[in-house]
C-alpha positions as CSV (number, residue, x, y, z in Angstrom):
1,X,18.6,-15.7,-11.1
2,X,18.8,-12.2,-12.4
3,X,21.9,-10.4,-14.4
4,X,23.3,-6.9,-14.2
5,X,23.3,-3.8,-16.1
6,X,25.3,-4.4,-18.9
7,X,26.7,-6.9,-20.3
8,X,30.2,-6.4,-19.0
9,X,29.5,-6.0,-16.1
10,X,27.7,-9.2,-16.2
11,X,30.5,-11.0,-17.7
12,X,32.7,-9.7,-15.3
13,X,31.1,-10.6,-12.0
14,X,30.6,-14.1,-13.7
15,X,34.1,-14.3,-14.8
16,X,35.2,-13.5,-11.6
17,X,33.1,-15.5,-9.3
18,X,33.7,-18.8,-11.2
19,X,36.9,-18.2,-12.7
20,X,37.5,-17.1,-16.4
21,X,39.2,-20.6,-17.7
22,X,36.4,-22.9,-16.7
23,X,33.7,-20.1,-18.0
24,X,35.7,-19.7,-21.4
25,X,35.7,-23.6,-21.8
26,X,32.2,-23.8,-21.0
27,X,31.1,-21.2,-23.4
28,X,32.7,-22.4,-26.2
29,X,31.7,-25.8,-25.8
30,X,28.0,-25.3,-24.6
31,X,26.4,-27.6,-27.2
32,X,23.5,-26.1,-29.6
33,X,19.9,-26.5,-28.7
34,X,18.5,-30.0,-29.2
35,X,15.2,-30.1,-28.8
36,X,13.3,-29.5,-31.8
37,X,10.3,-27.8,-30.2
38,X,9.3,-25.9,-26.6
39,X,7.0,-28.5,-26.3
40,X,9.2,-31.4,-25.9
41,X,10.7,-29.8,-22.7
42,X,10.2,-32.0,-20.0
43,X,7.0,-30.8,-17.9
44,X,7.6,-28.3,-14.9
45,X,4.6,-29.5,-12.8
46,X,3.2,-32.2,-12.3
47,X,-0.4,-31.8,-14.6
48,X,-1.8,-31.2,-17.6
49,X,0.2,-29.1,-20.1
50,X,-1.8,-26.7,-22.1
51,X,-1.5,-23.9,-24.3
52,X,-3.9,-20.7,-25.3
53,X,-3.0,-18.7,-28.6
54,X,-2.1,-15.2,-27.7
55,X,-3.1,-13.0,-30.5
56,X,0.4,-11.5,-32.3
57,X,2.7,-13.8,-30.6
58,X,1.6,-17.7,-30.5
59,X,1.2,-20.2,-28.3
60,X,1.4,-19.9,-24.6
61,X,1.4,-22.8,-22.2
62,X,0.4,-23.2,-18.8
63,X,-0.2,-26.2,-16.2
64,X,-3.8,-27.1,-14.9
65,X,-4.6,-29.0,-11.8
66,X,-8.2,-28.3,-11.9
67,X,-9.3,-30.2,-9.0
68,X,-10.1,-29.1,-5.6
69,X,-12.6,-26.6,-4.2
70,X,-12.8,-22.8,-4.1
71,X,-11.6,-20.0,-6.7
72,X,-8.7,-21.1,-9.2
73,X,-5.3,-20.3,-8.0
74,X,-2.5,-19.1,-10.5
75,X,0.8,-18.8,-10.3
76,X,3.3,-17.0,-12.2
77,X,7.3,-17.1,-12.4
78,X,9.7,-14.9,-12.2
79,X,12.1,-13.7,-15.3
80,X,15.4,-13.9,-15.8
81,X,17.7,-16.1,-18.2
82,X,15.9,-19.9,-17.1
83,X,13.0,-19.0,-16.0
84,X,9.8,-21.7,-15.7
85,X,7.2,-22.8,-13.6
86,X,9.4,-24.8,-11.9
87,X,10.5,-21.8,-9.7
88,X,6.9,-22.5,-7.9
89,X,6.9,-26.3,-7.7
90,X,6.9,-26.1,-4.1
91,X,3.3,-23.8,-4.1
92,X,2.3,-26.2,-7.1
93,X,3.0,-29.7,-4.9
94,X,0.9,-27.7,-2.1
95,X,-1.8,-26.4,-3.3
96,X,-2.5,-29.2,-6.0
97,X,-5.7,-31.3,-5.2
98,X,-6.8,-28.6,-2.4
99,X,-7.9,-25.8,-5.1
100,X,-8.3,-25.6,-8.8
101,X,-5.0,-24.4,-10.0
102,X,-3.0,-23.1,-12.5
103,X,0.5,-22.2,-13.6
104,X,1.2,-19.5,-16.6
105,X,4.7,-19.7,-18.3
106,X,5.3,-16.8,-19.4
107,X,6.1,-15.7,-23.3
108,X,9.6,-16.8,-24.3
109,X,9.8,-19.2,-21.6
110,X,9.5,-22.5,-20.6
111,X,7.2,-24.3,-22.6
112,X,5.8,-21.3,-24.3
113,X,6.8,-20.4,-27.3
114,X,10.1,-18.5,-27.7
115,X,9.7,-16.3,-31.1
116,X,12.3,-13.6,-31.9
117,X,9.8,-10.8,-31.6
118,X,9.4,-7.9,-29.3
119,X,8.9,-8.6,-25.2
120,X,7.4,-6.2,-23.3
121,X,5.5,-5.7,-19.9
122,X,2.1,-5.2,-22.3
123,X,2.9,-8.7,-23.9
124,X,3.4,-10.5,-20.6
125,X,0.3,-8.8,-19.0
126,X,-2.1,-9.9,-21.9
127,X,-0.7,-13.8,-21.4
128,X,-2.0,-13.2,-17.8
129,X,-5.1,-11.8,-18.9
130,X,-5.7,-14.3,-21.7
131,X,-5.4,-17.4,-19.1
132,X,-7.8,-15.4,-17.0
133,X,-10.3,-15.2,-19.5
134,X,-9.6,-19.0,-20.6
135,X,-10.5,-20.0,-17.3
136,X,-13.8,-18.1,-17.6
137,X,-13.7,-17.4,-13.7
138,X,-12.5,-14.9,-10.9
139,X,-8.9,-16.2,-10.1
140,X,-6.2,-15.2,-7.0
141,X,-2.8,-14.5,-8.6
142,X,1.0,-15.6,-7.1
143,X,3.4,-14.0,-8.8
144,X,7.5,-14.1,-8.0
145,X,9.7,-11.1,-8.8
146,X,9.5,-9.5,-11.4
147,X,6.4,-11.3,-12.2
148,X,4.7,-9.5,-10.0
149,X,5.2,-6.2,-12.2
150,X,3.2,-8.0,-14.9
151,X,0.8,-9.4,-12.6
152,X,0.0,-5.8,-11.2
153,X,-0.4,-4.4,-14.8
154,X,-2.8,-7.4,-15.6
155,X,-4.5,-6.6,-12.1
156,X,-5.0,-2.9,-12.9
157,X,-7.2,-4.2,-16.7
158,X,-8.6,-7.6,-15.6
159,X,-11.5,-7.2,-13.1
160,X,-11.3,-11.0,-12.3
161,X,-7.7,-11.0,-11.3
162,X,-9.7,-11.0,-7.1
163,X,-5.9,-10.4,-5.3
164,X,-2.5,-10.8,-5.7
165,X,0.5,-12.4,-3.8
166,X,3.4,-10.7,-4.4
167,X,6.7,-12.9,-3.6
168,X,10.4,-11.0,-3.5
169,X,8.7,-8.4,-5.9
170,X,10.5,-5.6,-8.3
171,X,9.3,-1.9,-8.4
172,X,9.3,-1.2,-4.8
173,X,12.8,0.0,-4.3
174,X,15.8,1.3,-5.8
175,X,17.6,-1.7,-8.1
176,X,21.0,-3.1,-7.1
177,X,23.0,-3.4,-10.0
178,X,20.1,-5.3,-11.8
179,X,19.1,-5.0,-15.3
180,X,16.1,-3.0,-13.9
181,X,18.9,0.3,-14.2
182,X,18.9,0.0,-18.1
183,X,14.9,0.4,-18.0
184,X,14.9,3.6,-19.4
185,X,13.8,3.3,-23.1
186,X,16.5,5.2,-24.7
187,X,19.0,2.9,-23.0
188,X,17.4,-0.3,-22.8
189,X,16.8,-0.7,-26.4
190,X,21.1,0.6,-26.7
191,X,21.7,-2.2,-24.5
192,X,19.1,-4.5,-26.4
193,X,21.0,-3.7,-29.9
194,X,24.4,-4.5,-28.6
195,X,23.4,-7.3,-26.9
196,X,21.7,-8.7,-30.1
197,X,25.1,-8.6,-31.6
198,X,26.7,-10.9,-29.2
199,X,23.1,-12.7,-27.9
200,X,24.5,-16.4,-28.9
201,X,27.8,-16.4,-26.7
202,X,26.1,-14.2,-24.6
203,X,23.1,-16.6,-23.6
204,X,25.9,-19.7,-24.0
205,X,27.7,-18.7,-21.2
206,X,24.8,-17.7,-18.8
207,X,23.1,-21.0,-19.7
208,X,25.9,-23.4,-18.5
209,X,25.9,-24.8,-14.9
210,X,28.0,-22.7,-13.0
211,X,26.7,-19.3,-14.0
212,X,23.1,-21.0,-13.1
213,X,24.5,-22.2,-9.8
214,X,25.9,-18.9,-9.2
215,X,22.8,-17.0,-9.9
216,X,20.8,-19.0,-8.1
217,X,22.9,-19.5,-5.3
218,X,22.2,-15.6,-4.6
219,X,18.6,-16.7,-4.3
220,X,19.0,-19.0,-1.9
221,X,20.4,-19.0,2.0
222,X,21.4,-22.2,2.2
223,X,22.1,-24.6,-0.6
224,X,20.7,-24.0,-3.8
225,X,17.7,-26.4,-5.4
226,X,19.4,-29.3,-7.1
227,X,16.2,-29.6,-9.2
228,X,15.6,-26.0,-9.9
229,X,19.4,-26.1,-11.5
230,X,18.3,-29.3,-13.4
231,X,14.9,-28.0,-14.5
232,X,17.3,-24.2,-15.4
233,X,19.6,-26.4,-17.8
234,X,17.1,-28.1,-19.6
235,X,15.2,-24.9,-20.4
236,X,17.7,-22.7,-21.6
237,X,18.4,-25.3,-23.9
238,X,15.3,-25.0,-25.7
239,X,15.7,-23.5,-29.3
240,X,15.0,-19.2,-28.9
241,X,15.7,-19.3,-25.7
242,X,17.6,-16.7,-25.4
243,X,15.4,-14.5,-27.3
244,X,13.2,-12.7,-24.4
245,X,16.1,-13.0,-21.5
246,X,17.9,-10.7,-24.2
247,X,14.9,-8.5,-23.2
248,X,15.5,-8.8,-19.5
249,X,19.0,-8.0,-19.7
250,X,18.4,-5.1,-21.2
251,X,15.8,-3.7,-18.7
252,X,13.3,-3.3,-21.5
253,X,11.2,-5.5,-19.3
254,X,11.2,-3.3,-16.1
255,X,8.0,-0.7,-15.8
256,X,10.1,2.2,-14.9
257,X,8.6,3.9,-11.6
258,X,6.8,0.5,-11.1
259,X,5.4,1.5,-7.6
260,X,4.0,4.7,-8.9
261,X,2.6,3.5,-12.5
262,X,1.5,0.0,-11.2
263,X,1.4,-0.9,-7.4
264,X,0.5,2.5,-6.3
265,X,-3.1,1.8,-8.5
266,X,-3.7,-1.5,-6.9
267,X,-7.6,-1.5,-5.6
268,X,-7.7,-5.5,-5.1
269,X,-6.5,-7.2,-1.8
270,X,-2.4,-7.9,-1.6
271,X,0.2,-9.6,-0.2
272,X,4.2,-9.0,0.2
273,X,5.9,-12.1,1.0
274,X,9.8,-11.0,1.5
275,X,12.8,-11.1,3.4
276,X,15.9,-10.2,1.9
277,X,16.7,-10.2,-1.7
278,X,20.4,-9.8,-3.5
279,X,18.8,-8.4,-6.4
280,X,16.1,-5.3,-5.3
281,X,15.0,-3.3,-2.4
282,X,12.0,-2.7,-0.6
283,X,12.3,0.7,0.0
284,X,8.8,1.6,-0.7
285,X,7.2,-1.3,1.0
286,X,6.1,0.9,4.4
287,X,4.1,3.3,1.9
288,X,2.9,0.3,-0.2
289,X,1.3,-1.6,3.1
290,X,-0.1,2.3,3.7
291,X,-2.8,1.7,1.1
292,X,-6.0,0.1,2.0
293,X,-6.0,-3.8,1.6
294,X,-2.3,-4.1,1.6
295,X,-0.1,-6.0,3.6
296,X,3.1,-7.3,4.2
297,X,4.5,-10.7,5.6
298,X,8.2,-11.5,6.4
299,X,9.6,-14.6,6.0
300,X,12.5,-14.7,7.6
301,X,15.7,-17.0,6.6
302,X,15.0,-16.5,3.0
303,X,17.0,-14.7,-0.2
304,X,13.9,-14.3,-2.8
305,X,13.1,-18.1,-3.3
306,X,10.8,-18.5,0.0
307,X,8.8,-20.7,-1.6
308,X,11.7,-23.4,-1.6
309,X,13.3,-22.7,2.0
310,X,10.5,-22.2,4.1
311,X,7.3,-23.2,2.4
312,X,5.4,-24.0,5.5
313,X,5.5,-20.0,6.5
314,X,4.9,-19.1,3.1
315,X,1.4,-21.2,3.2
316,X,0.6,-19.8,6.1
317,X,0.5,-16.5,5.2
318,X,-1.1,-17.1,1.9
319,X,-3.4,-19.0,3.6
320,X,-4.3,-16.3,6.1
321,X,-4.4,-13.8,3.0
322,X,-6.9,-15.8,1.2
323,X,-8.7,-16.5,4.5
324,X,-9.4,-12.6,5.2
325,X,-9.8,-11.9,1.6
326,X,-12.4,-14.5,0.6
């Protein structure tokens, strides 16, 4: 679930798509946030729910399932207006018990803390790092989307970040009407300031079901998740939630030339899970899978959500990743 370039735009395809009167009703009467702290949001995962202070921002939460054999698995969600660990329950259900594992939410979302502050790639990077060097260990990394961009930056610093997983991943083509075309600075932070201004109706009307359902729905091939939709609601109900999607819209979260600045760096083994994807391109995938210890793995039948349509492909693959790259 991922939004367009601006704002109108955004409001226009949603308006559109699931009809202006039932949007307008739903805005106006989205209630206000409820839940008194990030915390109380019902977990993600099934396991424990920590957090680990990041330095200049607060807390940040992640799941552990520590038991099982071989190195510590982590995996990381993508971004967009509801985003949580839920979007890998399906890896988390599979790999829990059979490795040490671990699931980072990232800054502003889920159960992490949702300050009105400043979200950057930089910010998101050091909460990877930070659960790296919690865990004390060499780890292998799963990122979705445009979690993959932060997990490539943390990759490029962290030494102990062993490979990366790459699922439906930004930075490797040209955008399609995402937010990832406001990423230049000049304009991103133009589109952050007028968002701001109108950030409260704004993130009421992308948070109600239908605009989920519709956003999703361009995730998925067949029908979408009724849990992912559940787990959606419930989190963009939290209070500041909207603070870091505001970010997102804007493109201020995109690394501009992504493949060049980040992936194109890459020494440690990867993997491309992907098939097709509403939202980006893989345009520079064949050069990517060029560079030594790269590769690429379709899965066929899938929208950018793999991971919830055909799970037993996507284990295989990782599996046969983690195999050759022990």
């Amino acid at each position: 679930m991922r939004t367009n370039r601006t704002a109108a735009r955004l409001l226009l395809t949603a308006l559109l798509s699931l009809g202006a009167a039932a949007l307008a009703r739903a805005a106006l009467s989205a209630p206000s946030p409820a839940v008194p702290l990030s915390s109380d949001l019902r977990p993600a995962v099934e396991g424990e729910r920590r957090t680990l202070n990041l330095p200049g921002f607060g807390r940040v939460a992640y799941y552990a399932h520590p038991g099982g054999t071989g190195r510590p698995l982590i995996l990381t969600h993508s971004v967009n207006a509801a985003a949580s660990a839920y979007e890998m329950k399906p890896l988390w259900d599979a790999y829990a018990g059979r490795r040490p594992l671990y699931a980072l939410e990232w800054p502003g979302f889920g159960s992490s803390d949702r300050p009105d502050v400043r979200y950057t790639p930089d910010l998101m990077a050091a909460a990877l790092r930070a659960l790296v060097t919690e865990l004390g260990t060499d780890v292998d990394v799963v990122a979705l989307s445009l979690g993959s961009e932060f997990a490539a930056r943390a990759a490029l610093e962290e030494g102990r970040i062993r490979s990366l997983a790459l699922i439906s991943p930004s930075g490797l083509g040209q955008p399609r009407g995402s937010s990832q075309e406001a990423n230049a600075a000049e304009k991103g932070e133009r589109l952050y300031g007028t968002l701001s201004s109108v950030g409260t109706p704004l993130y009421a009307l992308l948070r109600t079901r239908p605009s989920i359902h519709y956003f999703l729905s361009r995730s998925f091939r067949g029908p979408v998740d009724a849990g992912l939709i559940g787990y959606c609601l419930d989190t963009s109900r939290q209070p500041g939630a909207k603070n870091a999607p505001l970010y997102f819209i804007s493109g201020l979260l995109f690394t501009p030339e992504a493949y060049r600045t980040l992936y194109s760096k890459l020494r440690v083994p990867t993997t491309v899970l992907y098939d097709r994807d509403g939202f980006v391109t893989f345009d520079l995938l064949p050069l990517f899978v060029q560079q030594p210890g790269v590769q690429a793995v379709r899965i066929p039948g899938t929208d950018g959500l793999p991971q919830f349509e055909q799970l037993p492909q996507v284990r295989a693959a990782l599996d046969a990743f983690w195999a050759g790259n022990p």
